[in-house]
C-alpha positions, 0 to 999 in steps of 0.5 A: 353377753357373758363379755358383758356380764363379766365386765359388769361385774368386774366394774361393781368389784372396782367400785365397791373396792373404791367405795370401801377405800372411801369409808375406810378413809386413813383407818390402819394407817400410821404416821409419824412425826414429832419435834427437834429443837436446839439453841444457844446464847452467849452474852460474855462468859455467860453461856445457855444452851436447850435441845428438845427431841421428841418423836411422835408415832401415831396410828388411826384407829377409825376413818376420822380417828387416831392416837398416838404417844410421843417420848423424848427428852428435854435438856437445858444447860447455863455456864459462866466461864467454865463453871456450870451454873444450872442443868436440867434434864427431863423424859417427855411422855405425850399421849394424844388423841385427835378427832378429824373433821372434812372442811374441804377436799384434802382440807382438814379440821381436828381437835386434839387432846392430850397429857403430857407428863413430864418428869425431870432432874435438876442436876445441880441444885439436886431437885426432881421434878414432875409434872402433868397437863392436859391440853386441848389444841385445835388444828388444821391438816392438809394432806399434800399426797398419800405420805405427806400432810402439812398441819398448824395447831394452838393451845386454847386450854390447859392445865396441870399439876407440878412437883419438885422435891429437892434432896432432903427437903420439902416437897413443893406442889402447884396447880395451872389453869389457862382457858384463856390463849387469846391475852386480851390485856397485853400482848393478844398473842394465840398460845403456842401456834405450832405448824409441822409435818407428817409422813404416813404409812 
């Protein structure tokens, strides 16, 4: 009888801990992931090269929740010859937020919310830069194993302010709005359809 008893109670231990796992979902995990991003074109002696890095670390802050940040730089470059024509430097700063919701299985929907603040210096021409959006991006994420998902999200809002300054003179200020990522005039391309991975921890 006490064999008994004491598996019994060794069975509702393993399945509150189990329960516990369920409800606790992905909350304390972290995860990275992020952009790498390099090319070039030539067409004679005319020369462009960008590069972009930007590592993204993120953390769950409840079963369904987590934030992130991601900070890295962009560069772009154009020659003619020898001679370079323009280049451009900036730092990334992308703070985000997702919200995920269960489809089915490993299978999951999110909508992402973030604000991206750029801030840049065009070396040639003596001009810096600012600028900062706020961007909402639905998504889906399949976790493929306990370190691994695959995710694709697009853009269907954003909007922003940008500013650029060059040495000495006049401060040049514009507003973005774009609620509208299905182009239904032209071309009818989805905004900025991204597919990537992500490795937890």
């Amino acid at each position: 009888m006490k064999k008994l008893l004491l598996l019994a109670g060794i069975a509702l231990l393993g399945f509150n801990a189990n329960a516990q796992e369920e409800k606790k979902g992905l909350e304390g995990t972290w995860w990275v992931a992020g952009q790498v991003a390099f090319g070039s074109e030539k067409t004679g002696d005319i020369k462009e090269s960008s590069s972009t890095v930007l590592p993204i670390v993120g953390y769950f802050i409840a079963p369904t929740t987590t934030v992130g940040v991601g900070v890295g730089m962009l560069n772009t470059k154009a020659e003619n010859g020898s001679v370079t024509t323009s280049e451009t430097s900036a730092i990334v700063i992308k703070p985000l937020v997702r919200k995920y919701w269960n489809v089915s299985g490993n299978l999951f929907f999110f909508g992402q919310a973030s604000l991206p603040v750029i801030i840049g210096d065009d070396k040639q021409n003596d001009v810096k830069s600012s600028s900062v959006a706020l961007e909402l991006a639905p998504g889906f994420d399949y976790i493929v194993n306990k370190w691994l998902t695959v995710e694709t999200s697009f853009t269907i809002f954003n909007t922003g302010f940008t500013s650029s300054k060059p040495d000495g003179g006049e401060k040049t200020t514009s507003f973005d709005f774009n609620a509208n990522p299905m182009n239904s005039v032209s071309d009818r391309q989805i905004g900025n359809l991204q597919v990537g991975v992500k490795f937890l921890f």
